[in-house]
N, C-alpha and C positions, 0 to 999 in steps of 0.2 A: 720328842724323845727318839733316840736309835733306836733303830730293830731291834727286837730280839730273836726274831725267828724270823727263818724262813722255809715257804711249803713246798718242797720236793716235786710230790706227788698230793694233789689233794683226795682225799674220800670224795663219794656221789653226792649233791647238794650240803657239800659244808658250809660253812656259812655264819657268820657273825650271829649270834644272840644274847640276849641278855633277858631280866624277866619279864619282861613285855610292855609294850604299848597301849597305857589306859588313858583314858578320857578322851578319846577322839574316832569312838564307834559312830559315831551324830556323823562326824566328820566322813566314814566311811572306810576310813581303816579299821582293820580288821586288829586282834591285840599281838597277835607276833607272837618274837619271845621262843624261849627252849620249850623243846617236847617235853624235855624232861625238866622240870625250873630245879625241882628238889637237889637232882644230880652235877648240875651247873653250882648251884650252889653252894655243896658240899667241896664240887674242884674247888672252888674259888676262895672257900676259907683256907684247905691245905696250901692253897698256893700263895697265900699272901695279897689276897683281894677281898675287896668288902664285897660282903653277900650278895650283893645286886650287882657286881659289874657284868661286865660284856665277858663270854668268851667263845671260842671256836668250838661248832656245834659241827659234829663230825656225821655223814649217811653211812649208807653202805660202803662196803668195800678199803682195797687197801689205803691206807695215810701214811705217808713221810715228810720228815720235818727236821731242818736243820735247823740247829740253836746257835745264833751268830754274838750273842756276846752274854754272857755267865747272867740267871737270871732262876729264881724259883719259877717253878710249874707244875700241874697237877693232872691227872689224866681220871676221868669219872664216868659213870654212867658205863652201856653196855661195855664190857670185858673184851678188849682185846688183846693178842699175846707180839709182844714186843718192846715192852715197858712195864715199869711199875704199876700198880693201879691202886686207888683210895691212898697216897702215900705223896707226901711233901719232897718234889726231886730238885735236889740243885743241879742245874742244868748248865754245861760248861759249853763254852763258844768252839764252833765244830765240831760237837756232839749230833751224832745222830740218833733219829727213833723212826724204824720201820716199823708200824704197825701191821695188822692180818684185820680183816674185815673182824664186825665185831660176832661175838661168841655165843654170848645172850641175850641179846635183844638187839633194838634197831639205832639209836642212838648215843654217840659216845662223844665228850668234851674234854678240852685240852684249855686250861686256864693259866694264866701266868698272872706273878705278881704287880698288882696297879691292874688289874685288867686289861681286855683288851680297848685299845683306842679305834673309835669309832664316828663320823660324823653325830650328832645327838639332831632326831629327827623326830617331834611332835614326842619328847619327852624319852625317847629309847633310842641305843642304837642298834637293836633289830634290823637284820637286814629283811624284805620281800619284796621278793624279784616281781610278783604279780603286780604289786603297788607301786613300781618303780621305785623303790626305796634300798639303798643300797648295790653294792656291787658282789657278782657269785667270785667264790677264793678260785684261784688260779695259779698251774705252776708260776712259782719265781715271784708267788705274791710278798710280801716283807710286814710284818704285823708290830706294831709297836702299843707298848703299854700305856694308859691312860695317866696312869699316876705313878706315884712311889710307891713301892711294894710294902705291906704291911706285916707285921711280925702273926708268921701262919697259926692259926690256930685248928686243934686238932680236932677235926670231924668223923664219925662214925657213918658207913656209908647207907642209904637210904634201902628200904626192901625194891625189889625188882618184881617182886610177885607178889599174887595176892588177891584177895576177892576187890568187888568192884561195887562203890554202892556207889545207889541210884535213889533219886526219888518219881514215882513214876513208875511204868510197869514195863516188862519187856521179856514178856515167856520165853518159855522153849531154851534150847541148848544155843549157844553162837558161839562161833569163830572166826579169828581175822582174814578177813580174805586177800588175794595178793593185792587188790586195788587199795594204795594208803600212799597218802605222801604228806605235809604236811597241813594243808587244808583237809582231810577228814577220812578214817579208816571205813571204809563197808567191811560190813559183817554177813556170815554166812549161817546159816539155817535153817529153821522151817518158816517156809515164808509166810507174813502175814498179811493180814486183808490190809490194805493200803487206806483204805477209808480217805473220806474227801482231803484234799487238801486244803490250804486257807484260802479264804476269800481274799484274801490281799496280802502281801508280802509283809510281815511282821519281826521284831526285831529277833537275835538269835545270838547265841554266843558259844564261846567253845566249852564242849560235853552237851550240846543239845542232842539227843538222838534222833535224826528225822527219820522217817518211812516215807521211801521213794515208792515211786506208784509199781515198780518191779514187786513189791513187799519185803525188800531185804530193807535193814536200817544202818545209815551211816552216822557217825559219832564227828561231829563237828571238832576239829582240832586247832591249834595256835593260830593257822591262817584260816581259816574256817572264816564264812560270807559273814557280815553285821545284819542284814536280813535274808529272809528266804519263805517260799511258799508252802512248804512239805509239812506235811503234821507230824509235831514235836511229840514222841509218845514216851521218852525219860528225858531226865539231865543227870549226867554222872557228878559227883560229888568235886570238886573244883582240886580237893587234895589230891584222888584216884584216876582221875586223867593221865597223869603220868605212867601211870601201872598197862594203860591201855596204848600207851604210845610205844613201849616197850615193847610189847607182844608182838610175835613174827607172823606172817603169812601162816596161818593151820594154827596158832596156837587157841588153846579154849579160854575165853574170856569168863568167869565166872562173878555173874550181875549178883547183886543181894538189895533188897528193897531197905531202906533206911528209912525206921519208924520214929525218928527224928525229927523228919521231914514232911513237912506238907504234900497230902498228894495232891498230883495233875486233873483237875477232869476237864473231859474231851465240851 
């Protein structure tokens, strides 16, 4: 299909995602996929996309993007000012959208109708750069739709804040520290006893909380490893991830034990 966009100026690690890559952790891929799946998903209904497609998973900092032939698109997830946002745009050829780094939080996606087209690698077209899967967006990249756009339907947009359940224990007060990217946020607090690590590298998935031998604990994310050695001392709830991937450098995470859930023991 023809372009419908093209990217000016890209954000820091933007980048193709869709809702991730399952059945091939054995294999050693990690699951990919949006920080935020809920918010991608919400673009993707306003804009004329089935829930699961691909789209443009935006980092820090400024975005610009010109629209080269009239197409719906939706713009979600972290707030930034220079567009519409939660809201179904028709989008006209030679339109521009300058965005501002985002507002509230750390990730923000740009969907269009039919999704976004992407090579389909082990089931997703997630892009990561670690796995050699995929290519990083770049001025003058040209993005074309998967499909036919579908008639938008109208979505309420996802909470951005919020407690965080866990099952598993994780005292004391934390917050997001500036180390975070898409394999795994460290948090900041009071630090705990590290306690042994595993005897053997064991499987792991994203929202495990390991406790590195420093005693701070990092929160396994979308690229987050398929194993690892660290002792798992929570897993955050697979819906509340999202809420944690939001959070900025200082902000206060607020854990709640969920007695739902079976506990860990060491």
């Amino acid at each position: 299909m023809n372009a419908s966009l093209k990217i000016i100026r890209p954000a820091v690690a933007t980048s193709i995602q869709d809702q991730g890559r399952f059945g091939s952790r054995a294999a050693g891929f990690s699951r990919s996929g949006a920080m935020d799946p809920a918010s991608l998903e919400t673009a993707n209904l306003l804009a004329g996309a089935a829930a699961d497609s691909a789209g443009l998973e935006l980092g820090p900092g400024p975005f610009e993007v010109e629209i080269q032939r009239t197409c719906l698109i939706a713009f979600g997830g972290a707030i930034r000012d220079g567009a519409p946002w939660w809201e179904t745009i028709e989008a006209r050829a030679g339109m521009k959208f300058s965005l501002s780094g985002p507002l509230d939080g750390n990730w923000s996606y740009l969907s269009i109708g039919g999704g976004v087209a992407a090579q389909v690698i082990h089931g997703s077209r997630s892009t990561n750069l670690r796995e050699g899967i995929g290519n990083p967006i770049t001025t003058g990249d040209l993005i074309s739709p998967a499909a036919d756009p579908r008639t938008p339907a109208p979505a309420g947009p996802p909470p951005m804040k919020g407690p965080v359940r866990i099952f598993g224990s994780l005292p004391g007060e934390w917050r997001v520290s500036n180390r975070i990217d898409r394999m795994g946020y460290q948090l900041e607090g009071s630090m705990l006893a590290s306690g042994p690590g595993a005897e053997w590298s064991e499987p792991v998935l994203p929202g495990c909380i390991q406790l590195y031998p420093s005693g701070l604990p990092v929160v396994l994310m979308a690229e987050g490893s398929t194993v690892g050695g660290y002792r798992v001392v929570a897993v955050v709830h697979s819906a509340d991830l999202r809420l944690i991937s939001q959070s900025r450098p200082g902000e206060r995470v607020d854990f709640i034990e969920d007695d739902s859930l079976p506990k860990l023991t060491s």
